[in-house]
C-alpha positions as CSV (number, residue, x, y, z in Angstrom):
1,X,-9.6,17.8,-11.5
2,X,-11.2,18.4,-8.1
3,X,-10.1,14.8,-6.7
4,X,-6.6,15.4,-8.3
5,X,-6.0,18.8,-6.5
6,X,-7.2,17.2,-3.0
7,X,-4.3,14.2,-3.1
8,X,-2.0,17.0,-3.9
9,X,-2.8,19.2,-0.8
10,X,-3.1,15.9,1.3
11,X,0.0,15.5,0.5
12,X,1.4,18.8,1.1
13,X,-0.3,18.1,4.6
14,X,-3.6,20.7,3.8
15,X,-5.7,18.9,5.3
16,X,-8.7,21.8,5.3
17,X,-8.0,22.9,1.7
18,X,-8.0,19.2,0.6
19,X,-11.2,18.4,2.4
20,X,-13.0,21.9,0.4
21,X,-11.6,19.6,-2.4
22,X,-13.4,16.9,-1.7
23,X,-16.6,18.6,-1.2
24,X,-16.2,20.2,-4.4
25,X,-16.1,16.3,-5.8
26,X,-18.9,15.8,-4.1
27,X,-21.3,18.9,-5.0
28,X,-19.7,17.7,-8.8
29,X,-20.8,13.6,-8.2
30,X,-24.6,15.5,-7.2
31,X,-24.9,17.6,-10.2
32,X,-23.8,15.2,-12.5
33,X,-26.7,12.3,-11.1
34,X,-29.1,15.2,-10.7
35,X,-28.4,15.5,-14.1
36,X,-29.0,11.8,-15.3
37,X,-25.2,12.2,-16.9
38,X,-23.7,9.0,-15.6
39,X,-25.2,5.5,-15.6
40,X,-25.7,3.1,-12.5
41,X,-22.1,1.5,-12.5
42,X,-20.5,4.6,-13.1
43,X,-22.5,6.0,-9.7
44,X,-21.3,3.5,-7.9
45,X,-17.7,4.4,-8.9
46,X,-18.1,7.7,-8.4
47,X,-19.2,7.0,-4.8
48,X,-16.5,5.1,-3.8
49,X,-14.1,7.3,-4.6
50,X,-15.6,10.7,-3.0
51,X,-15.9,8.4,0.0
52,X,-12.0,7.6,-0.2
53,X,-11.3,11.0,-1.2
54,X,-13.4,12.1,2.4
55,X,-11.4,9.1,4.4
56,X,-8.1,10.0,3.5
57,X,-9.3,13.6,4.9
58,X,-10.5,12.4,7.8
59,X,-7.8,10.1,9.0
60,X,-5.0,13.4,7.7
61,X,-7.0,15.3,9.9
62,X,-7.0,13.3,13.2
63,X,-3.2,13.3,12.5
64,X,-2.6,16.3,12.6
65,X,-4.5,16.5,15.4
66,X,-2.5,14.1,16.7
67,X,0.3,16.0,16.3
68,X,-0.6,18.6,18.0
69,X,-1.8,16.7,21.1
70,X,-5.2,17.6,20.8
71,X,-5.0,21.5,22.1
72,X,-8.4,21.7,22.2
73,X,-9.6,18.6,24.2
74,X,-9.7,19.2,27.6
75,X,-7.8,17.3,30.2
């Protein structure tokens, strides 16, 4: 649910929303291992696709960035 609603603000070009998203997935991934709920290969799963979730994030994030021409960086 978490992972769904973070591709649909990325989309929507939210980047900060969609990355609370992604952290959500994350904290979820944690409670769920913590928990002994999912086996090894579903880990590894899991894993990937909080990392792909945090990618897309990152590189939406330098685009926007990008976009603005970097306001903050100084010059």
């Amino acid at each position: 649910m978490y992972e769904r609603e973070a591709i649909q603000l990325l989309k929507k070009s939210l980047v900060l929303p969609a990355y609370d998203y992604c952290l959500k997935c994350s904290h979820s991934f944690n409670m769920l291992d913590a928990r002994g709920a999912i086996s090894v290969t579903e880990r590894t799963a899991y894993i990937a696709r909080v990392r792909n979730l945090a990618r897309k994030c990152a590189r939406a994030y330098l685009k926007q960035r990008e976009d603005m021409g970097f306001p903050l960086l100084k010059k």
